[in-house]
MIDOSE-1310 file (N, C-alpha, C; in nm, 2 decimals, decimal comma, always signed):
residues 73
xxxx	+0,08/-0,12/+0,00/+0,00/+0,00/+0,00/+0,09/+0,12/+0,00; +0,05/+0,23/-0,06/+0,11/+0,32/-0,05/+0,05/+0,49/-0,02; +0,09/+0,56/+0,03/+0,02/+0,69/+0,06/+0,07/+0,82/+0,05; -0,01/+0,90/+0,03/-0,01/+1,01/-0,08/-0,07/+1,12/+0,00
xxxx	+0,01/+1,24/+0,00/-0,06/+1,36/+0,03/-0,07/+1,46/-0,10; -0,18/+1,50/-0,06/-0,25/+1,61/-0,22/-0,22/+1,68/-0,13; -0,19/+1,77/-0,29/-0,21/+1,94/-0,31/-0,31/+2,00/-0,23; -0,37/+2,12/-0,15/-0,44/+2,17/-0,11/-0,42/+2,33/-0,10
xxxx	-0,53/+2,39/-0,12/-0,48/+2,54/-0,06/-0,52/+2,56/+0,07; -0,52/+2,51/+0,11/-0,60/+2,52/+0,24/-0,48/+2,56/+0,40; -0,37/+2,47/+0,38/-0,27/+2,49/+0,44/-0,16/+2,55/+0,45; -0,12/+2,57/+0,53/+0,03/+2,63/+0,49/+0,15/+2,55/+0,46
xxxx	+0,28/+2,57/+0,39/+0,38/+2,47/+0,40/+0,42/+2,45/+0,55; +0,43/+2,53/+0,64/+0,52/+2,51/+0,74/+0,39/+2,40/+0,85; +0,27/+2,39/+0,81/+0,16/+2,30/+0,86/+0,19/+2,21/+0,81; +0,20/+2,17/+0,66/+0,22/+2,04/+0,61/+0,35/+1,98/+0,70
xxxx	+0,43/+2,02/+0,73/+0,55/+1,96/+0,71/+0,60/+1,95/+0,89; +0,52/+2,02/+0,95/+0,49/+1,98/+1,08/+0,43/+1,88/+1,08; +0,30/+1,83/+1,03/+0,18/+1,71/+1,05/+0,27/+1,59/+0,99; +0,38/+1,61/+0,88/+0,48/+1,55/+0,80/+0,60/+1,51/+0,93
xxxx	+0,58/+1,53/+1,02/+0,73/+1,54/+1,06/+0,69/+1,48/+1,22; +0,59/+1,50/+1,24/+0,49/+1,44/+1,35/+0,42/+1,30/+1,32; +0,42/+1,28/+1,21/+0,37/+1,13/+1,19/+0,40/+1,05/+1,12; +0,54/+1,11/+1,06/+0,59/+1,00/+0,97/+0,79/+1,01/+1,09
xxxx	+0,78/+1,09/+1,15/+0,93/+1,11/+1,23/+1,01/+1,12/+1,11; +1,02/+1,26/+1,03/+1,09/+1,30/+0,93/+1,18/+1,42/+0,98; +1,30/+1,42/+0,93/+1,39/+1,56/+0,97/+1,27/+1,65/+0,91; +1,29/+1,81/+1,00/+1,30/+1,94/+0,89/+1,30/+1,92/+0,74
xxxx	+1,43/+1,89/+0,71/+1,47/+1,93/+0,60/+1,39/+1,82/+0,50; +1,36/+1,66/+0,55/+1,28/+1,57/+0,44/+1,16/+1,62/+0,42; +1,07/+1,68/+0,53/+0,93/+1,71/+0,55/+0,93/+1,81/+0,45; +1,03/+1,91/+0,46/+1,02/+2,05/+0,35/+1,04/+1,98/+0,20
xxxx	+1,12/+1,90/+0,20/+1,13/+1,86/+0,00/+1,02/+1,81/-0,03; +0,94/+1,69/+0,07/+0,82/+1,65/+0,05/+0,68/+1,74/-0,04; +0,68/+1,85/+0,08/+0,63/+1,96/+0,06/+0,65/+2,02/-0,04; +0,75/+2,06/-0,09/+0,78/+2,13/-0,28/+0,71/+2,05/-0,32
xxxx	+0,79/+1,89/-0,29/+0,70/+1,80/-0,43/+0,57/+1,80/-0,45; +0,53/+1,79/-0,33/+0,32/+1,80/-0,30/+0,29/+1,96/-0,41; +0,33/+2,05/-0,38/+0,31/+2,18/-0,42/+0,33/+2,21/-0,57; +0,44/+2,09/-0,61/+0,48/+2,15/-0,76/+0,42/+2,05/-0,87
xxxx	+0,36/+1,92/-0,78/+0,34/+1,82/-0,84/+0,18/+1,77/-0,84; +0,16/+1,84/-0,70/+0,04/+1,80/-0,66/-0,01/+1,68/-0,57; +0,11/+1,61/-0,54/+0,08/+1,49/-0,46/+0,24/+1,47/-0,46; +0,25/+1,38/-0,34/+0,42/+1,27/-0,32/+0,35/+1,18/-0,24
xxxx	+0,42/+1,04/-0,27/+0,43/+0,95/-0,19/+0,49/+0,97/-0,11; +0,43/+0,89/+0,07/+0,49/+0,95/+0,22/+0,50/+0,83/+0,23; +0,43/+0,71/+0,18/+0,48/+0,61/+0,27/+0,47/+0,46/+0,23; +0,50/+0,38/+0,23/+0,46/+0,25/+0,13/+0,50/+0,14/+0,23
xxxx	+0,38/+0,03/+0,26/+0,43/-0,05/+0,35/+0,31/-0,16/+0,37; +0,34/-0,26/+0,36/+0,22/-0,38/+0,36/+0,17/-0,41/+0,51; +0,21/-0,34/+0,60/+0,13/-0,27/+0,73/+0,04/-0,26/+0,70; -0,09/-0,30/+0,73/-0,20/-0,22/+0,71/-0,26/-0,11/+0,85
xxxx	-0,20/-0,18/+0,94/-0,24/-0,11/+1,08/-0,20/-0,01/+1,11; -0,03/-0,01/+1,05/+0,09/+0,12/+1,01/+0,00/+0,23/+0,96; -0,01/+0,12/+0,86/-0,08/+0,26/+0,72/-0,23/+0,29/+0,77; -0,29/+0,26/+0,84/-0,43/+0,28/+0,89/-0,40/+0,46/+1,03
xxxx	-0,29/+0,36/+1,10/-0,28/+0,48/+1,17/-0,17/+0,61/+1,15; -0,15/+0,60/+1,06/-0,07/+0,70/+0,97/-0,18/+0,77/+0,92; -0,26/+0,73/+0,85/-0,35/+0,76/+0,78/-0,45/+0,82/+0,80; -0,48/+0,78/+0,98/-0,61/+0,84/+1,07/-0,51/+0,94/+1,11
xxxx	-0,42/+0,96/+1,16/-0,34/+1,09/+1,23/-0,33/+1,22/+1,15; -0,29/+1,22/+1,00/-0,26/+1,30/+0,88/-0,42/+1,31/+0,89; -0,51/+1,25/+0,82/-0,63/+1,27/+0,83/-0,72/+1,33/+0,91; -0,73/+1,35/+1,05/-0,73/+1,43/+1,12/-0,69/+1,59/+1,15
xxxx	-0,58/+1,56/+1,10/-0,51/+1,71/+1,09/-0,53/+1,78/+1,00; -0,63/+1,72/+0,85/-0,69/+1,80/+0,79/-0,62/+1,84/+0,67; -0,49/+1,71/+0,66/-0,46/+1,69/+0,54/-0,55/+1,63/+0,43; -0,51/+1,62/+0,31/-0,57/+1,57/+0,15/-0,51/+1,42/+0,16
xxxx	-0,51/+1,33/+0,15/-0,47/+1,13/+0,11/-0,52/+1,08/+0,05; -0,42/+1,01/-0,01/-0,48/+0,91/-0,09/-0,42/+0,79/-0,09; -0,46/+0,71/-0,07/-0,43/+0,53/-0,05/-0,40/+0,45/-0,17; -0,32/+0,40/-0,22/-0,32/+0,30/-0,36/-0,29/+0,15/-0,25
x	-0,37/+0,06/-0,31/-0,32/-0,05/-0,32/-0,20/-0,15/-0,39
């Protein structure tokens, strides 16, 4: 499974990359490239892992916070 934060206007970068860095335990500096990528691309993959329970509560936390996701199988 893999997981995806969209593009949004809704937030700010330095939000994304706090909620980024809070639930995935990413430096500063990975949470911020993330970030460009979401912003220039529209989405990045944050996380890929046949966890489902991982990726469930990754998923619920980001979610919460009022981020954009998307799940591929």
């Amino acid at each position: 499974m893999k997981l995806y934060v969209l593009n949004d206007n809704k937030h700010s970068f330095e939000y994304v990359i706090d909620v980024i860095q809070t639930y995935l335990n990413l430096p500063y500096s990975q949470a911020n490239s993330i970030v460009s990528i979401i912003h220039y691309n529209g989405k990045c993959e944050v996380m890929e892992s046949d966890d489902k329970t991982e990726m469930l509560e990754v998923y619920e936390g980001m979610n919460k916070a009022g981020l954009l996701l998307k799940v591929e199988e």
